[in-house]
C-alpha positions in Angstrom: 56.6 8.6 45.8 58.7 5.2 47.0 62.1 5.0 46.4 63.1 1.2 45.8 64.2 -1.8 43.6 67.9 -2.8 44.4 69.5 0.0 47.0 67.5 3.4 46.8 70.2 4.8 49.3 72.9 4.4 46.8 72.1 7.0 44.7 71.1 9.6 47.4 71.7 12.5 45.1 68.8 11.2 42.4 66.7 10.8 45.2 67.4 14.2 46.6 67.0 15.7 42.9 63.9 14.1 42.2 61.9 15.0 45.2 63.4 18.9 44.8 62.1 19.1 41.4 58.9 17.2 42.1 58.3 19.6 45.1 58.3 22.4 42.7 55.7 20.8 40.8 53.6 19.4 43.6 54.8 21.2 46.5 54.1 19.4 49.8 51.0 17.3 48.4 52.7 14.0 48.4 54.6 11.9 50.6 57.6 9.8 50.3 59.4 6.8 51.1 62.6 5.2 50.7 62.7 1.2 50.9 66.3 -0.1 52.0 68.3 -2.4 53.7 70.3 0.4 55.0 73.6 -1.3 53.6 74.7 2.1 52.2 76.5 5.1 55.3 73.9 7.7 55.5 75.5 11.0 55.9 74.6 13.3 58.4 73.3 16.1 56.0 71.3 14.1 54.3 69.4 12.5 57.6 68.7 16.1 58.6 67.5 16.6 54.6 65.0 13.6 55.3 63.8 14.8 58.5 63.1 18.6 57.0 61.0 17.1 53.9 59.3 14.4 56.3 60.7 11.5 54.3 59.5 7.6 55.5 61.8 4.7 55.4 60.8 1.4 55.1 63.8 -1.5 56.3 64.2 -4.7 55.1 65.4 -6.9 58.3 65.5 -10.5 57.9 65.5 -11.9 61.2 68.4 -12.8 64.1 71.6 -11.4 63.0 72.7 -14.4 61.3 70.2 -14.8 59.0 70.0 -11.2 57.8 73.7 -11.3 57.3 73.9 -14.6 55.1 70.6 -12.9 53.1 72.0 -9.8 52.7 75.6 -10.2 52.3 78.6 -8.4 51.9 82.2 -8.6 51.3 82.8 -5.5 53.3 81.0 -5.4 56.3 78.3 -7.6 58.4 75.1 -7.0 57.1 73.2 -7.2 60.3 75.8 -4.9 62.5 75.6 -2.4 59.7 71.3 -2.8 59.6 71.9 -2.6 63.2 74.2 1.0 63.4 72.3 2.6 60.6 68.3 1.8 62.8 70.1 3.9 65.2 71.3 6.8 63.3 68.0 7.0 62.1 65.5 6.7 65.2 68.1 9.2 66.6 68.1 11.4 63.9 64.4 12.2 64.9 63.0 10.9 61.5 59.9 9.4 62.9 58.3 7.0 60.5 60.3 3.9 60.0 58.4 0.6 59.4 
């Protein structure tokens, strides 16, 4: 199952729902991945929530910061500084398969 199309991590609770009730279908016999540009805070439960069910990330980065930041931008924070923080919450959050 991938998550993407616009910002997956914007909606964390449908993503959350959908792999709970697909898990009680399927159990543990599929995988999943959530595309993102990691524009979106990532809350500390749910980073432990990934790492539990094994969940996959795959980041869109765009290059040195200034590119990624006029590609991906915002009117409320720097898009490569915020790429940049969220990386690190993730590598350090244990969840190991980020491409």
């Amino acid at each position: 199952l991938e998550f993407q199309g616009g910002e997956a991590l914007l909606r964390i609770d449908f993503v959350v729902e959908t792999v709970a009730a697909l898990r009680k279908i399927r159990g543990q016999s599929f995988s999943v991945v959530i595309t993102s540009a990691l524009g979106p805070d990532l809350p500390e439960e749910f980073l432990v929530w990934c790492k539990k069910e094994g969940i996959a990330f795959s980041v869109s980065f765009d290059g040195i910061p200034e590119i990624h930041s006029a590609h991906r931008k915002s009117n409320f924070f720097d898009s490569f500084s915020r790429f940049s923080s969220q990386l690190e919450r993730l590598k350090s959050s244990g969840i190991n398969e980020i491409g």
